[in-house]
Residue frames relative to the residue before (quaternion, step in Angstrom):
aa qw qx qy qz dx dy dz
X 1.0000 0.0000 0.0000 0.0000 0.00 0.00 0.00
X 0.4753 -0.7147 0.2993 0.4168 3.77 -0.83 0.34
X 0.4467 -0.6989 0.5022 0.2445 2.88 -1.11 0.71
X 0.2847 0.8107 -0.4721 0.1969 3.73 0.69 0.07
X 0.4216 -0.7095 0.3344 0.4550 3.62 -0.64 0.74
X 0.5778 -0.5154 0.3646 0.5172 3.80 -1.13 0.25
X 0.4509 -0.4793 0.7204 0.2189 3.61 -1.96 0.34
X 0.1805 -0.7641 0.6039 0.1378 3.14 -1.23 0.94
X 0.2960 -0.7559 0.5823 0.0445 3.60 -0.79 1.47
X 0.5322 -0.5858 0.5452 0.2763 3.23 -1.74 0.17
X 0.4474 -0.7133 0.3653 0.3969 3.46 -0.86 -0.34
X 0.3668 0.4720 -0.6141 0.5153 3.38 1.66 0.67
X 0.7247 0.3348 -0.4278 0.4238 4.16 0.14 -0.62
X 0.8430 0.1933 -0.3952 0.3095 3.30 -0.12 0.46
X 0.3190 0.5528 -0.5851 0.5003 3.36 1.34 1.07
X 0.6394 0.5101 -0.2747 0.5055 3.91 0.92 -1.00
X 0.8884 0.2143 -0.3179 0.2526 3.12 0.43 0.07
X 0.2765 0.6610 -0.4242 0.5538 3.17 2.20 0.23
X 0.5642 0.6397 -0.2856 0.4370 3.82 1.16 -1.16
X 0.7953 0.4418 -0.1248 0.3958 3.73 0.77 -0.79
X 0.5620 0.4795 -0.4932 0.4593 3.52 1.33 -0.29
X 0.4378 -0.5551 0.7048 0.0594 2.98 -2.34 0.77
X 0.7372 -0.0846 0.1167 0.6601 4.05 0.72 -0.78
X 0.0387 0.6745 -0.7369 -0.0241 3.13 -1.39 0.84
X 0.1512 0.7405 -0.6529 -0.0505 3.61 -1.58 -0.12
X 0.3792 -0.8093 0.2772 0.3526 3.32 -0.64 -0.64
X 0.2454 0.3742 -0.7531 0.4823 2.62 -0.41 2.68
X 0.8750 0.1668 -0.1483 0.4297 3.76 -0.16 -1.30
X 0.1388 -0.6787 0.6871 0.2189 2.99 -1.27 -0.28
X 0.2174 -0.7449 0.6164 0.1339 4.16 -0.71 0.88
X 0.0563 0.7301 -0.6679 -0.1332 3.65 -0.94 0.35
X 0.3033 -0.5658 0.7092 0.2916 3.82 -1.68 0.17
X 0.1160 -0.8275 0.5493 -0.0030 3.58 -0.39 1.04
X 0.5555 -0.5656 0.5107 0.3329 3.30 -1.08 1.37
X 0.5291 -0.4655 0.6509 0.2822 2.91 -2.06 0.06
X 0.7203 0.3882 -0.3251 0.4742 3.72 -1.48 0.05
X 0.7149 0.4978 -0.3328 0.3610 3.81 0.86 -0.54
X 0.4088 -0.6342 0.6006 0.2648 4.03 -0.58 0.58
X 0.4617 -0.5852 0.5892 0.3119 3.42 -1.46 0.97
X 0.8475 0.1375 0.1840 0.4786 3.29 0.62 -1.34
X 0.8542 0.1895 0.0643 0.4799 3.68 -1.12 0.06
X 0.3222 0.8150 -0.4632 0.1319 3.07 -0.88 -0.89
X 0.4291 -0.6974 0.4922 0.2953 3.87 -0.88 -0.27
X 0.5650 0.5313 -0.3867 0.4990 3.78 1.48 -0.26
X 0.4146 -0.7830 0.4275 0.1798 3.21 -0.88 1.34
X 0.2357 0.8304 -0.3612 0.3526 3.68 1.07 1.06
X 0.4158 -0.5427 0.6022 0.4122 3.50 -1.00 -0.04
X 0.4066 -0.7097 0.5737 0.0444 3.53 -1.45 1.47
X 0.5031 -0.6187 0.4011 0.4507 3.72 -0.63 0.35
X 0.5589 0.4914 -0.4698 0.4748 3.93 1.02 -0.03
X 0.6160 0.4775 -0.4599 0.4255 3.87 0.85 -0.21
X 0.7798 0.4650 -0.2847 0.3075 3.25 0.53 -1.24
X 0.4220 0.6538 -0.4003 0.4840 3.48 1.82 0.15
X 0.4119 0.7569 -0.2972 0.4113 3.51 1.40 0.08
X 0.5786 0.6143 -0.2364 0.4817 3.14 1.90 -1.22
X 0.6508 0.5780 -0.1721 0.4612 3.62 1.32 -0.93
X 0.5755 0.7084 -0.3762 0.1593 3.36 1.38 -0.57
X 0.7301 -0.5308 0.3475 0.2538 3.49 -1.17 1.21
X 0.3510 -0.6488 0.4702 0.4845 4.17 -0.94 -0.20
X 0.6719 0.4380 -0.4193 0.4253 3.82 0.88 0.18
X 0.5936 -0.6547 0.2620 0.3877 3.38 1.49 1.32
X 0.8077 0.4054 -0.4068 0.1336 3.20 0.38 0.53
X 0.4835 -0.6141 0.4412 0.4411 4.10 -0.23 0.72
X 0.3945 -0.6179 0.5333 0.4221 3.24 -2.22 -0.55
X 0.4813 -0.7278 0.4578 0.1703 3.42 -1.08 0.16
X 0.5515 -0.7037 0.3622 0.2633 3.27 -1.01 1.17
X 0.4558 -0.7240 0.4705 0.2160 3.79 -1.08 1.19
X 0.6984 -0.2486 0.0667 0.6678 3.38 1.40 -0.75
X 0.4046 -0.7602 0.4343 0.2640 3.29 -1.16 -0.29
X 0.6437 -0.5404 0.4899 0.2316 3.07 -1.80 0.05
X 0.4746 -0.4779 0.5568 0.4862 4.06 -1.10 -0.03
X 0.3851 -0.5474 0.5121 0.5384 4.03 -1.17 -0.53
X 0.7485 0.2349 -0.3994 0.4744 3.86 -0.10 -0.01
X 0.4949 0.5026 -0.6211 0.3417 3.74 0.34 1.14
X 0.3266 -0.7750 0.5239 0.1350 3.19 -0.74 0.97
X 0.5346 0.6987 -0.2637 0.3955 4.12 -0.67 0.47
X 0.5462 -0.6476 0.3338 0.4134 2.79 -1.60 0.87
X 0.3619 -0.5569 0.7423 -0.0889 3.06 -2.55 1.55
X 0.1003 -0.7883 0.5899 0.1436 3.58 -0.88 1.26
X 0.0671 -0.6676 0.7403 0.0426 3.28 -1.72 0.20
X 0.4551 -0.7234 0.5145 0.0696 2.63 -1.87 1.36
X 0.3892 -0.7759 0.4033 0.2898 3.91 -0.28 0.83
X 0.6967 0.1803 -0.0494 0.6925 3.71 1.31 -0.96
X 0.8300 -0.3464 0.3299 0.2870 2.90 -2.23 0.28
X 0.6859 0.5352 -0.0933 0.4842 3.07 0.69 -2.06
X 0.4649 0.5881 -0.2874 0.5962 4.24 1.23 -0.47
X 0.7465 0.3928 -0.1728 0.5085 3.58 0.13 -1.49
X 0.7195 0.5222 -0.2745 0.3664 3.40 0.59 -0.34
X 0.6452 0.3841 -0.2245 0.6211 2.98 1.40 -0.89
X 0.6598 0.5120 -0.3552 0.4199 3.11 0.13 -0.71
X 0.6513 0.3979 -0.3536 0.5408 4.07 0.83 -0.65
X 0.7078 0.4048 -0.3363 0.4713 3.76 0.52 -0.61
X 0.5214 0.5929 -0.3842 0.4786 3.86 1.20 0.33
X 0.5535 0.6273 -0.2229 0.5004 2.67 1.31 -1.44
X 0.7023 0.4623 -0.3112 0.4429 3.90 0.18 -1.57
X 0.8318 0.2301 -0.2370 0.4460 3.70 0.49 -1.22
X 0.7347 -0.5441 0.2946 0.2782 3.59 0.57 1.03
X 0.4463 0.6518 -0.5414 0.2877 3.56 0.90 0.33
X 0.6453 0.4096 -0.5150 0.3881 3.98 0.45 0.49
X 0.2423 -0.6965 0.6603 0.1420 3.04 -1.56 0.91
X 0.2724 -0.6940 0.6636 0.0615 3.69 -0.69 1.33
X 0.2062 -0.7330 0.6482 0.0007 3.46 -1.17 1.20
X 0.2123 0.7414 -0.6361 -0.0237 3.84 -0.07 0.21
X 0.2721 -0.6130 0.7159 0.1943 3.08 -2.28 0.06
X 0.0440 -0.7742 0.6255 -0.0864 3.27 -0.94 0.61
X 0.1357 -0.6673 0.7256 0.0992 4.09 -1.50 0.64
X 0.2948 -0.7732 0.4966 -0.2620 2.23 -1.55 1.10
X 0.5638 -0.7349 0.1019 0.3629 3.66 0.13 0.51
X 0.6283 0.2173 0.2646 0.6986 2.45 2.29 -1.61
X 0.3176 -0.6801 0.5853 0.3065 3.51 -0.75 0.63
X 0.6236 -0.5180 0.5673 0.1448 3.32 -1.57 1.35
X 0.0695 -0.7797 0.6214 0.0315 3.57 -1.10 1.09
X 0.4646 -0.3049 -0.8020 0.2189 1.68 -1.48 1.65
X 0.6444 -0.6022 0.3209 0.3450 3.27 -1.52 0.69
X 0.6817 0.1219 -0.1919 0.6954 3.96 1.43 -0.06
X 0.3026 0.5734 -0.7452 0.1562 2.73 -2.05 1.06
X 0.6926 -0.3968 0.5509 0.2436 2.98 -2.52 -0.29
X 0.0906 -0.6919 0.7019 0.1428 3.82 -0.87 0.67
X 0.0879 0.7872 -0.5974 -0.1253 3.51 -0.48 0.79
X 0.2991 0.7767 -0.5183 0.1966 3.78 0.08 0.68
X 0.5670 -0.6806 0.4409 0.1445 3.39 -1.14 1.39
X 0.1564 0.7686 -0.6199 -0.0227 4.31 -0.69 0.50
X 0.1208 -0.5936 0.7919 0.0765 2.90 -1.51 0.58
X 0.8781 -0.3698 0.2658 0.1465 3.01 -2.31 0.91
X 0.3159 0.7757 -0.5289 -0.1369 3.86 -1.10 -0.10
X 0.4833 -0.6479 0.5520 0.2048 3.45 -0.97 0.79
X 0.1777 0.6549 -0.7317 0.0642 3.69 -0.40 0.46
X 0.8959 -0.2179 -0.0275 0.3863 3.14 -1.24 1.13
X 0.8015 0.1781 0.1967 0.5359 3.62 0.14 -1.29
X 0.8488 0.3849 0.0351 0.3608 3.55 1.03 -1.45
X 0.3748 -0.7843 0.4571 0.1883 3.10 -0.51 0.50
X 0.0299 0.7895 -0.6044 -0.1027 3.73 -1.17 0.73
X 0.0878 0.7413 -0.5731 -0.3383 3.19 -1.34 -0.89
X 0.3603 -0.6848 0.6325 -0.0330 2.98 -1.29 1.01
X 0.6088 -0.7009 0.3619 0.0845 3.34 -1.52 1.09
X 0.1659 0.8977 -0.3998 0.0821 3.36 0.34 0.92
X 0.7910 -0.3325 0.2355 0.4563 3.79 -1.48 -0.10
X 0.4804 -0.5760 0.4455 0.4889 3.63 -0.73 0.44
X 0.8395 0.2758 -0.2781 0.3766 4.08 0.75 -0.71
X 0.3630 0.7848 -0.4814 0.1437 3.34 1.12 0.96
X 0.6966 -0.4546 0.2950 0.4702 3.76 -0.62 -0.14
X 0.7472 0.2132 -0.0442 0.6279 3.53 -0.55 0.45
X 0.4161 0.6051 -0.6089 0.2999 4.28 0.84 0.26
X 0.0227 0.7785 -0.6145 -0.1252 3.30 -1.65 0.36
X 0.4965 -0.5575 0.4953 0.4443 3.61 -0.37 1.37
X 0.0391 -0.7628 0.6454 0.0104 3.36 -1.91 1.12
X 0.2062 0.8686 -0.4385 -0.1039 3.75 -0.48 -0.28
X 0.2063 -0.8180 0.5370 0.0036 3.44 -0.22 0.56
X 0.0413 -0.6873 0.7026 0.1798 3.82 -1.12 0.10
X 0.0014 0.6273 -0.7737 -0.0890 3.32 -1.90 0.07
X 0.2788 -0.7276 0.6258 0.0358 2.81 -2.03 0.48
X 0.5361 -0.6737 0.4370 0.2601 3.86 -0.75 0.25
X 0.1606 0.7418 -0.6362 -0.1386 3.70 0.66 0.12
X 0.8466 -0.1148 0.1310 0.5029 4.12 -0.27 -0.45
X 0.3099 0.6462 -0.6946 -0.0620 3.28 -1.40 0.48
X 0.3339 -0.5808 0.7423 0.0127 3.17 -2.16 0.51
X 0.7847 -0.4524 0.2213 0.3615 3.70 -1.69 0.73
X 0.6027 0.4317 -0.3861 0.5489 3.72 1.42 -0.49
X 0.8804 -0.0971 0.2518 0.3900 3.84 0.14 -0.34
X 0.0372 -0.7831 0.5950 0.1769 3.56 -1.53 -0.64
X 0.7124 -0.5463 0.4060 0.1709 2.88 -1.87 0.57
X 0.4852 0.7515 -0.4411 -0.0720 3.08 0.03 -0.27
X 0.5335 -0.6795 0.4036 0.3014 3.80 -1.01 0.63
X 0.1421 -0.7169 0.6760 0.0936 4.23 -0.62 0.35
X 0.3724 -0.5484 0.7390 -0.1197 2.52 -2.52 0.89
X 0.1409 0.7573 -0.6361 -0.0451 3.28 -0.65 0.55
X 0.3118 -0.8299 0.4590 0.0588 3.25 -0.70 1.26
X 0.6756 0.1868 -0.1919 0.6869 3.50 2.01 0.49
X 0.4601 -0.6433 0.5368 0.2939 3.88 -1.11 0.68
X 0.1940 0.7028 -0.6627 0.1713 3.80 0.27 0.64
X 0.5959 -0.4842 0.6055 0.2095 3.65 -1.64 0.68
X 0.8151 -0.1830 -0.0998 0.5405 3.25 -0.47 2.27
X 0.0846 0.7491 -0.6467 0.1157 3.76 1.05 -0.02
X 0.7262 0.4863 -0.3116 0.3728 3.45 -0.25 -1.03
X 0.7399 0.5117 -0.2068 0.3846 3.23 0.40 -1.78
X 0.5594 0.5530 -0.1662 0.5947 3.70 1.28 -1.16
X 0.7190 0.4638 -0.2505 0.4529 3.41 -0.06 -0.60
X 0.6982 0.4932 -0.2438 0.4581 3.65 0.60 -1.05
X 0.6783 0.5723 -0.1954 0.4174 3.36 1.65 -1.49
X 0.5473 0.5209 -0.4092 0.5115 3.33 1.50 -1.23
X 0.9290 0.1279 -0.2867 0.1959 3.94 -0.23 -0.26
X 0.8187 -0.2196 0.0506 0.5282 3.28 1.60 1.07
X 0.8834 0.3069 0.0151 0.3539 2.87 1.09 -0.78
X 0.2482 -0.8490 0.4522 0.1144 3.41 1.16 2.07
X 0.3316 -0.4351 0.6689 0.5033 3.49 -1.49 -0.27
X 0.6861 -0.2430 0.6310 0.2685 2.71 -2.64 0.52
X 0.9435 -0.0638 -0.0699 0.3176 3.21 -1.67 1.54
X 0.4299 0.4950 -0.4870 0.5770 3.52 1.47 1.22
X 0.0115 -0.7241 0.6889 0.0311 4.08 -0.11 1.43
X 0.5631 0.6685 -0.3917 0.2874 3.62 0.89 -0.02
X 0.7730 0.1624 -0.1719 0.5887 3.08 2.02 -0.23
X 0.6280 -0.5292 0.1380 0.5536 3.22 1.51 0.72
X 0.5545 0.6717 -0.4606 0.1712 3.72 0.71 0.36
X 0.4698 -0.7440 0.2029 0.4297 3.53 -0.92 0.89
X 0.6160 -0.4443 0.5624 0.3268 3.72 -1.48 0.27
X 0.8103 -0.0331 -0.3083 0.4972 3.92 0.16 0.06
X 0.0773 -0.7702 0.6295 0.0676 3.72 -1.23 -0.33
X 0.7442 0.1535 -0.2250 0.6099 3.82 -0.93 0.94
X 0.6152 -0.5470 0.3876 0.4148 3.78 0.77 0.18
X 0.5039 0.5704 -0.2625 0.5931 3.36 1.58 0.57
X 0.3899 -0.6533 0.6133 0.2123 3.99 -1.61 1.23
X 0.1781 -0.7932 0.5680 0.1285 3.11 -0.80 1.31
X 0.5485 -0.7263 0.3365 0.2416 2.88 -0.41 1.67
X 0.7521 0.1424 0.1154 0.6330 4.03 0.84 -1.01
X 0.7359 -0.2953 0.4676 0.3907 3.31 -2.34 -0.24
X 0.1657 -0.7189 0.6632 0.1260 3.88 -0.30 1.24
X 0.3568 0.7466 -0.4656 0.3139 3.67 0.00 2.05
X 0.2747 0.8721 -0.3854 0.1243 3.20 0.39 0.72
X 0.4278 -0.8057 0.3745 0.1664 3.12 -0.87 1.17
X 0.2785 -0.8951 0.3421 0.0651 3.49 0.37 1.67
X 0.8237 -0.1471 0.0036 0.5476 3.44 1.08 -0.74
X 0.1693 -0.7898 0.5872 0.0535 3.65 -1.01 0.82
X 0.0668 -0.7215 0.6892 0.0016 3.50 -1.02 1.20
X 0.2800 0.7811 -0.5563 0.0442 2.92 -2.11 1.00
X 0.5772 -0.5646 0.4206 0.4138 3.68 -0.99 0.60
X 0.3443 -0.8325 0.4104 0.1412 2.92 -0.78 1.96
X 0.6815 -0.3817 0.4142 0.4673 4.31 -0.77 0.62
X 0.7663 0.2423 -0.1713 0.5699 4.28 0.80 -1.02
X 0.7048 -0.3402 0.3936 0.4823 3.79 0.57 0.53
X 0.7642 0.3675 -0.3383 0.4079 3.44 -1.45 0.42
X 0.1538 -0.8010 0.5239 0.2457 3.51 -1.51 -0.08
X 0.5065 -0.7723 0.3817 -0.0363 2.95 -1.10 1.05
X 0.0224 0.8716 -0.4895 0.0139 3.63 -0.22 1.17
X 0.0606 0.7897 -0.6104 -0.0108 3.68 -0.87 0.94
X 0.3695 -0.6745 0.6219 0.1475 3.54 -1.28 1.03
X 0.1737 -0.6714 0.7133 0.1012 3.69 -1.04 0.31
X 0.5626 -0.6165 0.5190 0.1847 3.85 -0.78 1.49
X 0.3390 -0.4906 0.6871 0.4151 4.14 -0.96 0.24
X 0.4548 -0.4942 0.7179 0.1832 2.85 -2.00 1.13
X 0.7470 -0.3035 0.4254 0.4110 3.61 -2.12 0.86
X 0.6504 0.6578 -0.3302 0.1880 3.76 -0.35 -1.12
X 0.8362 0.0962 0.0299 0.5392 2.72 0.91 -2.22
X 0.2025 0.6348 -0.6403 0.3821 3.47 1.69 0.56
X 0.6145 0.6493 -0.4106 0.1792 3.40 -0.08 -2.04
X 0.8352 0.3894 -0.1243 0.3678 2.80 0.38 -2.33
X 0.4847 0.6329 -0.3832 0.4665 3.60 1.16 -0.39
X 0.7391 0.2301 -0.2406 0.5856 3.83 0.31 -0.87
X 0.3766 0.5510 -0.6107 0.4261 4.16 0.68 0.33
X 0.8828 0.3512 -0.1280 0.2846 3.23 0.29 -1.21
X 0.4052 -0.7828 0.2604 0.3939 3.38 2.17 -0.39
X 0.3735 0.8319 -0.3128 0.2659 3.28 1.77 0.57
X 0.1486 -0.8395 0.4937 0.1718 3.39 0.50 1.38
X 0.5600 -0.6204 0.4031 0.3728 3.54 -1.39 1.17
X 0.7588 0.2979 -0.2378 0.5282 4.12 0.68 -0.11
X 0.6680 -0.5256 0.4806 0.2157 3.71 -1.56 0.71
């Protein structure tokens, strides 16, 4: 686990984030992470959702640690591992593909056909400061095999719902993928998506990570949902986009 010294929090940030778990015991810990917040790192001088995991820390000083991460304007559930012997498993699950990532996402237009597979290869770009990726040949430099699924849950004249899969952990995978066949998310100009939707400013990336399965550290598997956040509830009923077909 890390050994990093603790971060000292207020007691509004660690009331907010006691506020955000979905399942705890003692191996994992599940959080429903705001938007606008960084998993990790980052360049915004700010407390990161790996500090504020600080709030959780143990009496032999030590916190849990994040299994993977989120974008900062995805909203949703985010695991963490409570012990060493957790992190481990839980990263070597990770490598051989036992999580299934549920997202939701809007959209401008329903996707035609209205379900499929995006198999399309990206690799990395550096534009100034920032980071992209962009679709390329399977044998270009720096390619990395991608694939993603998606699905139609409802649309209507403002837009649609529809729910993704990523079937690999590629940077924005999701966001990229949707773009490569027309269809940007809502409030991603970084890959052409639009800024308002239902006659309404979408305030952020309309991404949210809705449900997360996995093989639990004591045997068994484990499913947790993360509620829509206010934001993209809103914009969902703007548009009249019931969450099921």
């Amino acid at each position: 686990m890390a050994d990093r010294s603790p971060v000292s929090l207020s007691e509004d940030e660690t009331a907010a984030v006691r506020a955000w778990v979905l399942h705890e015991d003692a191996h994992i810990l599940v959080l429903n992470k705001p938007a606008g917040l960084s998993s990790q790192g980052g360049r915004i001088r700010a407390h990161t959702l790996d500090d504020l995991l600080w709030a959780f820390m143990r009496s032999n000083g030590k916190r849990p640690e994040l299994v993977h991460r989120l974008d900062r304007d995805t909203s949703g559930a985010i695991l963490a591992a409570k012990t060493k012997p957790a992190a481990s498993f839980l990263g070597k699950a990770l490598q051989m593909r036992r999580f299934q990532k549920t997202y939701l996402a809007l959209i401008s237009a329903a996707p035609e056909p209205r379900v499929g597979r995006i198999d399309a290869p990206l690799v990395r770009q550096e534009i100034g400061r920032e980071s992209y990726m962009r679709v390329c040949a399977f044998d270009a430099p720096g390619a990395q095999g991608s694939q993603s699924r998606y699905r139609t849950l409802s649309a209507s004249e403002d837009g649609a719902l529809v729910e993704l899969e990523p079937l690999t952990g590629r940077m924005h995978q999701l966001r990229v993928h949707m773009a490569h066949i027309g269809r940007p998310l809502v409030g991603d100009p970084r890959y052409g998506g639009a800024l308002t939707f239902a006659g309404r400013a979408a305030p952020r990336l309309m991404l949210h990570a809705a449900k997360l399965a996995f093989p639990h550290p004591e045997g068994g598997d484990l499913t947790i949902e993360a509620p829509l956040p206010a934001d993209f509830e809103a914009l969902r009923q703007a548009a009249e986009l019931p969450e099921h077909s």
